[in-house]
N, C-alpha and C positions, 0 to 999 in steps of 0.2 A: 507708230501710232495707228490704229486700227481708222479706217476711212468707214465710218458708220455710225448709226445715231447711239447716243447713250438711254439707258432706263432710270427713270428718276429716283429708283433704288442706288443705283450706280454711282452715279452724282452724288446723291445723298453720302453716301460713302467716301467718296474722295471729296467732298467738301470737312466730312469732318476727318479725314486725314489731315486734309493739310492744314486743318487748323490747331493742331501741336505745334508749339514755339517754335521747336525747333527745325521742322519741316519750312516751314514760314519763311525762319531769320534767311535758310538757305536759298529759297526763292528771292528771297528781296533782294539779297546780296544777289545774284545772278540777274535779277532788274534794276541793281544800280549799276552794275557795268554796263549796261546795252541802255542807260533809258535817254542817252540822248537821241540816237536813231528810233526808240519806240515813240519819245513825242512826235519826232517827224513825223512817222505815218499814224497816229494818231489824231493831229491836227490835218492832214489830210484829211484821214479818214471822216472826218469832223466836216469838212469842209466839203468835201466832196458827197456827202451825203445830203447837204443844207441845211444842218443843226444850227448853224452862226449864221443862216444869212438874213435878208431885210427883216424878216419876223421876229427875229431873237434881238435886233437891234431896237424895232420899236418894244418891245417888253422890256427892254436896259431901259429905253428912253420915258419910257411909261412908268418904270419902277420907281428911277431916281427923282424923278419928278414929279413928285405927291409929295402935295403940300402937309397932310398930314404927317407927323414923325414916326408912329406907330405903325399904319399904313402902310408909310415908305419901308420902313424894316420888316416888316411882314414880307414885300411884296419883291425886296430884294433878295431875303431871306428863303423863300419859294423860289425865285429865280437861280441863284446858288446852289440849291437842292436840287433843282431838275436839271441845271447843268453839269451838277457831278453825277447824277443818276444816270445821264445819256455817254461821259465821259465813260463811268464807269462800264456801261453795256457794251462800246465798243472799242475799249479797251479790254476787255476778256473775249471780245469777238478773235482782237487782235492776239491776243494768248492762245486760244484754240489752235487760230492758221500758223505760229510760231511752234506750238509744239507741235506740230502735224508736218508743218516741214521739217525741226528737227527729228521727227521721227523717220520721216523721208531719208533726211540724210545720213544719219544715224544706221538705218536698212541697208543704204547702198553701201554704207562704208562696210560694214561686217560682210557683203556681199562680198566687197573687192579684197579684204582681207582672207579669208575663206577660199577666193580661188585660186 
């Protein structure tokens, strides 16, 4: 995998590649075998960046606790959303450095085959 920025042309393109079925089915199958080690550094990586910490607890504690019903669901419902939205950003952060190292390795293996 090439060590350099992409063009938003680029992108553009490999998002609608892989969004054929069956480009997909075969990535997911290839993240359900590995996704117990990708939670691990995913909730690291969660963690270690400070996305859960005091602040997102008083927002749990602030959401659940409105007294209004609708309020409350809104406020959870927002909370929810911007916790998959952060899951999801560095969790494709985490797919970038997985393929770049599988590319890595991938590189040196045809290296050592080759010589």
């Amino acid at each position: 995998m090439p060590d350099r920025s992409f063009t938003d042309s680029e992108l553009d393109a490999a998002i609608a590649a892989i969004s054929d079925g069956t480009r997909l089915h075969e990535a997911q199958d290839v993240v359900m075998r590995i996704a117990p080690s990708l939670q691990r550094v995913l909730a690291s990586a969660l963690a270690e960046g400070g996305w859960f910490d005091l602040g997102h607890q008083h927002a749990v504690r602030e959401a659940v606790t409105e007294e209004n019903p609708g309020l409350r669901a809104r406020a959870v419902h927002t909370l929810l959303a911007e916790e998959t939205r952060m899951a999801m950003l560095v969790g494709v952060a985490v797919g970038f450095e997985l393929a770049r190292e599988l590319g890595y390795a991938g590189s040196e293996g045809k290296r050592e085959q080759e010589d």
